[in-house]
N, C-alpha and C positions, 0 to 999 in steps of 0.2 A: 655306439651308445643307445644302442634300439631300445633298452630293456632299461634306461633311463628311468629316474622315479623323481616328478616335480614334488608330490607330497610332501618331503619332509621341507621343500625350499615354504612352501606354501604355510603349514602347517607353523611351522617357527618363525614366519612374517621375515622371509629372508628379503635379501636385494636384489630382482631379475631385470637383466638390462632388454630390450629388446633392440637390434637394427635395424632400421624400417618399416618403424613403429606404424607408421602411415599410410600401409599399405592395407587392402581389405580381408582378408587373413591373418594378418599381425597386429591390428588395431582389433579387429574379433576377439583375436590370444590377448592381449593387454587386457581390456575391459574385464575380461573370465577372471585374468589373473587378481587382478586390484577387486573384483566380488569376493574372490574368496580368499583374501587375507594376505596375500603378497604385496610387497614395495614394489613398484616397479618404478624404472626409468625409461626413456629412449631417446634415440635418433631418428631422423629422420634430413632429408634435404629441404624440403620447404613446410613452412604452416599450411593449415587445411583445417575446414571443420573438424575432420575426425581428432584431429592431435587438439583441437580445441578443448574437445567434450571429454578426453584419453586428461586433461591437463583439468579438467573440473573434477573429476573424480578421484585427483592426487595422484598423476603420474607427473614425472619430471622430465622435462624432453627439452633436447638440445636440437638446435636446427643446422648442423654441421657431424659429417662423420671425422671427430677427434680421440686419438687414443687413450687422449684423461676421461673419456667418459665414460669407460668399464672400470675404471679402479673406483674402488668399496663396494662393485657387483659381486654377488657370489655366485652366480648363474648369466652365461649371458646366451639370447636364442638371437638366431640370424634369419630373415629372410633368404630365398632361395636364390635373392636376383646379387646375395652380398656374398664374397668371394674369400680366400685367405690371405688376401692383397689388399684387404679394406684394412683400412691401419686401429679400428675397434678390433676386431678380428688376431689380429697379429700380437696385438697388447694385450687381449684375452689370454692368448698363448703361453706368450712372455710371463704374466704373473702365474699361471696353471688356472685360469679359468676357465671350469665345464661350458664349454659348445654346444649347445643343440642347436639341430636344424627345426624352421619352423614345423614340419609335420610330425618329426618327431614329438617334441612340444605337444601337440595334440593326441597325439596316439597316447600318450602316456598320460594324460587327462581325461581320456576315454576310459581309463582303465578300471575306474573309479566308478562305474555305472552298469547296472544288471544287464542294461540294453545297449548295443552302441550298432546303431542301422548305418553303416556306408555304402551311398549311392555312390558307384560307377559305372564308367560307361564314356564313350568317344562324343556323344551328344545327349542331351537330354538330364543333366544330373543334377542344375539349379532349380526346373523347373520340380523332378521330384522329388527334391527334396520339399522344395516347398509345399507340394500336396501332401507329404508323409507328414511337414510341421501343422499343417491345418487340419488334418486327422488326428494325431496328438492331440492337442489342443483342444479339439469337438469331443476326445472322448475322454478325457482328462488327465494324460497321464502325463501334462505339463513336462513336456520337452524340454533339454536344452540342444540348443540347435546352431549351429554353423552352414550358413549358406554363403555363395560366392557371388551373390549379388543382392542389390538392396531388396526385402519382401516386404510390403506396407505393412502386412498382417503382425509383422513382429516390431515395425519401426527403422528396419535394419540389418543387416547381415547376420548379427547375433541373437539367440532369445535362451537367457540362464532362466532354466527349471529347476527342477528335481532330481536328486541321483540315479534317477528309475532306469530313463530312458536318454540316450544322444543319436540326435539325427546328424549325420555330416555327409556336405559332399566332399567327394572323396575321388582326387585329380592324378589320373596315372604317368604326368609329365616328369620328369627325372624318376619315376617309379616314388613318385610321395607317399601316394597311397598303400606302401608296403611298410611304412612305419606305424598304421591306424591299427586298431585291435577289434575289426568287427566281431561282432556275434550273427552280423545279420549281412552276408555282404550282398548289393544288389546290381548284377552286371546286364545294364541298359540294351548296349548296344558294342562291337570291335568294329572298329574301320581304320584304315590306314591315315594317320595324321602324325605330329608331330614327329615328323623322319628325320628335323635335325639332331634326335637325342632317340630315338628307339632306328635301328640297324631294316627291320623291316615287318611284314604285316606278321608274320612270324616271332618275332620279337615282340610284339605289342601285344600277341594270343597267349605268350610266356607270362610276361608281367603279369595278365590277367590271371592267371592261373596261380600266379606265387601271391598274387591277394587273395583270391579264396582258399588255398592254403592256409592262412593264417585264421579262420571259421574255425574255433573249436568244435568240438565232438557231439556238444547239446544245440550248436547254431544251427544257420541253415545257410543256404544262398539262392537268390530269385535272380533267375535268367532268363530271358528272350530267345522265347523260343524258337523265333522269326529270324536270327542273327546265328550263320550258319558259325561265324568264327567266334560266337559266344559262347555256343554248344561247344564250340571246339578247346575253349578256355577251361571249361569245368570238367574235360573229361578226365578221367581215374581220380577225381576226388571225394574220398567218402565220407559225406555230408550228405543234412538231409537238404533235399536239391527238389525246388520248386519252379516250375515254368510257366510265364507266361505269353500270350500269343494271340494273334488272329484268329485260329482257327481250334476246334477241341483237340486236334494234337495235343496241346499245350495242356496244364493243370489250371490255369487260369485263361478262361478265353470271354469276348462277347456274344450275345445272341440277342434279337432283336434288337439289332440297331438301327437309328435315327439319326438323320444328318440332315439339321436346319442352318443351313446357310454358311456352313462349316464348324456349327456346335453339338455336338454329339450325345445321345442319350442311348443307354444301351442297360439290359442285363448282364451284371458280371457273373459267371458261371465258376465253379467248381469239382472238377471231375464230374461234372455233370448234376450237378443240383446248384442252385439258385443261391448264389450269398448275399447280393444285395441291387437293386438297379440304381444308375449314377446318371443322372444329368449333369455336364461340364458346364461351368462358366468361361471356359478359351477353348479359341478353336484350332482345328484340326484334328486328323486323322492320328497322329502322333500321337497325342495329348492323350487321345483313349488307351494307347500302346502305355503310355507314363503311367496313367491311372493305372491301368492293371497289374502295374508293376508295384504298384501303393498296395492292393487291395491286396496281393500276395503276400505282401510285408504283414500286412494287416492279420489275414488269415493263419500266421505262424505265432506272431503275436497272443492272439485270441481278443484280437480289438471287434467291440459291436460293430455290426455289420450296419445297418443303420448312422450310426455317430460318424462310423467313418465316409458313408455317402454321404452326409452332411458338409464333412469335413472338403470333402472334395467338391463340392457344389459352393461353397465358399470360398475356394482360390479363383483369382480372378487377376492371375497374371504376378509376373513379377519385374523386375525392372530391364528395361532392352530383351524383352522375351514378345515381340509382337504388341508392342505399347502406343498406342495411342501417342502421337505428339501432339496431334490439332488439324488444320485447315489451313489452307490457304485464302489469300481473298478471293479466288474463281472461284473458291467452295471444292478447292480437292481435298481427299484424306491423306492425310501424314501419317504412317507408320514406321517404329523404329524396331529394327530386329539384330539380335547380337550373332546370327548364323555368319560361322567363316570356315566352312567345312563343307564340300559338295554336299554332303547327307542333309546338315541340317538346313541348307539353303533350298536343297529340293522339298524339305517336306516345307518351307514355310511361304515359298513359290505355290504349291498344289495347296497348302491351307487360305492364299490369298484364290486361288481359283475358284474356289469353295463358295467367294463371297458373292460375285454376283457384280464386279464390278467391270466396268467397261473396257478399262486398259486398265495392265499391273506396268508400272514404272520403275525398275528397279535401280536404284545407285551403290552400285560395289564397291566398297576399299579391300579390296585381299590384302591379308594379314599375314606378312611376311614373305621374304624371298622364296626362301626355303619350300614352303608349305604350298606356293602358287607354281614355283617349277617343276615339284612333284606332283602338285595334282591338276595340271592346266588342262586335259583334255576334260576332266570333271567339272572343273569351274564352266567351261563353255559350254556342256552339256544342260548343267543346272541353268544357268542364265537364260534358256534357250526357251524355258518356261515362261518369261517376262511377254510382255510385248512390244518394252524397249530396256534395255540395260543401257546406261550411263557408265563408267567407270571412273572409279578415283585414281591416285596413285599410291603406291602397296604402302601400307605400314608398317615402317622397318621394324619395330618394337626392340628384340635384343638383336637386330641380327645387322649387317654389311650386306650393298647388293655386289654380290660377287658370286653370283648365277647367271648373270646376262638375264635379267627377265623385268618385262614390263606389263602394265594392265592394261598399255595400248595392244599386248600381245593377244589378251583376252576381245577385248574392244574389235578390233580387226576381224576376228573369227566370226562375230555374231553379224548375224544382218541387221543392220542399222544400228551396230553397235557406235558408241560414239565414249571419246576419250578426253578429257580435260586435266590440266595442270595446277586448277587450283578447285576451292570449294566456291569460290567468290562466282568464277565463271559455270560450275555444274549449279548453282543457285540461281544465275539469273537463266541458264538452258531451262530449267526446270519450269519457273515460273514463265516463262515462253511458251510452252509448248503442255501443261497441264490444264485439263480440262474437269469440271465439275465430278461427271461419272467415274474418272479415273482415280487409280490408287498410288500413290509415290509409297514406297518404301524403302528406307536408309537403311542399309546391307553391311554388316561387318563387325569386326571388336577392336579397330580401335576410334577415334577421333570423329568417325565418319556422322556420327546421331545429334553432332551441333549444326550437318545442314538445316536437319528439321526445323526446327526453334527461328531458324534465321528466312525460313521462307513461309511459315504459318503467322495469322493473323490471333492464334489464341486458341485454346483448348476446346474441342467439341464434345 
């Protein structure tokens, strides 16, 4: 059903169910849907703000998955984590109601828009999208946008604009991302992760490749030129193909850069002329990689070069992307980071090196069996950047530990690595043993960033 068309469901004020209404992708899709003129209903397993605000704006949600809840839908869209064993799902069947999956769902919403920018990439794709949405935005071409994590700049994961332009991030897990219809596709970064659903790093440079595939003939695609298996995604595809990079290899590179205390100010360069300088409000070496990646978007685009360094000097983080939690009473910094990925944990290790602080304190939860037995000598590499890593224990999220694998396995490796069984006891080691000069930062995506909150005295 790739080639799917929501329009007419839309258009005619049909009935879309959605299942697991309440997840932040599908409460995104709800909201879009009930803008532009559709009934919707949903499910969900429990109440939450979002099903709150999804139910002020006349959606109908039930808090149990029941098979009477698709009958008088004429569409119903499923979350990825809902199966054909969910008894919605099954009844959809039974009467012949249309399926969609939730990306499909979006890709065919895109389709509707002159512009449709999909950020990919193995790390890095919340943060640019969000600079792509504050670019937007600075230079008017009022986005609508889908981010996968909350951006204050928008209030939220979603912001409905204009038919012009869609920014999305754009997630290569079950290959999602090959139901989107970029014009613009943008590949971050390829590293080996999610090995319990892609075969191997080979596998994961394929996917890539079958998304910029889908880059019509007037698109383009901006790729990193620094990511040897990124180069490797796009090769035999003929599009016009933009790079960007470190170094003038690349069509988009820095010069004259500046690094105060890990916030960076540089010239963005264009085959060698001058398109605009950007001072960051977040730090890191990364970040200027992200930005260049924006400014490439930008430059195909034909966005002012100026608006758009504005637009960039105005993002100022987004949520669990190196956030701020608070203080402790010694007067330590609490910082929260959503890295669970060697790549993204090293650059946000060498970003905290950047600052100038006395000791970095790291607390890890690895995120999944799967993901920590494949990549355990990386995790211990990354960590090794700390001056103390802490461990939590792994977060099972979809998965069964039937790896044999522990984060005491992690723990064990490091010097002075140290392993706890609960958050209660990594809270009170923490505030033992933290000192004013030092930096704590909560390491991971799932559960691990309500340490913070529980050992900070209040926001700094």
């Amino acid at each position: 059903m790739s080639d799917f068309s929501l329009q007419s469901y839309v258009t005619d004020h049909k009935s879309i169910h959605l299942v697991g209404i309440g997840g932040v992708s599908m409460s995104a899709l709800a909201e879009l849907l009930l803008h532009l003129g559709a009934k919707v209903t949903g499910s969900d397993r429990a109440q939450s703000d979002v099903t709150d605000k999804l139910i002020s704006l006349g959606a109908k949600i039930t808090y149990a998955h029941l098979p009477e809840n698709v009958e008088g839908a004429d569409l119903v869209i499923r979350t990825a984590a809902v199966h054909d064993d969910n008894p919605e799902i099954a009844r959809a069947r039974e009467l012949g109601i249309p399926v969609l999956e939730r990306a499909q769902a979006w890709g065919s919403i895109m389709v509707a828009y002159r512009n449709a920018v999909c950020v990919a990439g193995t790390h890095g794709k919340t943060t640019t999208t969000s600079m792509l949405t504050l670019i937007g935005m600075q230079c008017g071409v009022d986005p609508t946008v889908m981010v996968g994590s909350n951006l204050p700049a928008i209030g939220g994961t979603l912001r409905i604009g204009a038919h012009d332009c869609f920014i999305a991030e754009s997630c290569e897990y079950t290959n999602s991302f090959l139901s989107f219809h970029p014009t613009v596709a943008v590949i971050l970064n390829v590293d080996a992760d999610h090995l319990d659903f892609f075969k191997d790093i080979d596998d994961i440079i394929h996917s890539f490749h079958r998304f910029c595939e889908l880059v019509p003939e007037n698109g383009a695609i901006v790729v990193n030129h620094d990511s040897a298996n990124a180069l490797k995604a796009v090769e035999g595809i003929d599009r016009t193909c933009i790079t960007f990079g470190s170094t003038p290899e690349a069509d988009v590179y820095p010069e004259n850069v500046t690094d105060r205390h890990g916030y960076y100010s540089f010239d963005v360069m264009h085959q060698g002329k001058l398109f605009t300088h950007v001072d960051l409000s977040v730090p890191g070496y990364h970040n200027m990689l992200n930005a260049l990646a924006s400014c490439a978007v930008c430059l195909f685009l034909g966005l002012d070069a100026a608006a758009s360094a504005e637009g960039l000097k105005q993002f100022t983080g987004s949520s669990r992307r190196f956030q701020l939690t608070g203080r402790t009473a010694a007067g330590t910094m609490v910082i929260d980071d959503y890295a669970h990925h060697p790549t993204e944990m090293t650059a946000t290790l060498k970003t905290a090196r950047e600052m100038d602080y006395d000791r970095i304190i790291c607390v890890f939860q690895p995120h999944t069996y799967s993901r920590t037995k494949a990549l355990l000598p990386e995790f211990i590499e990354a960590l090794r950047l700390c001056d103390k890593a802490i461990l939590a224990d792994i977060y099972a999220a979809r998965e069964q530990n039937t790896y044999g694998i522990s984060s005491k396995d992690i723990a064990d490796a490091l010097d002075g690595g140290e392993y706890y069984d609960s958050f209660e006891k990594i809270e009170a080691r923490l505030l033992e043993i933290a000192q004013p000069g030092d930096l704590i930062i909560t390491m991971g995506a799932g559960n691990v960033n309500t340490i913070g909150p529980a050992i900070c005295v209040g926001e700094s």
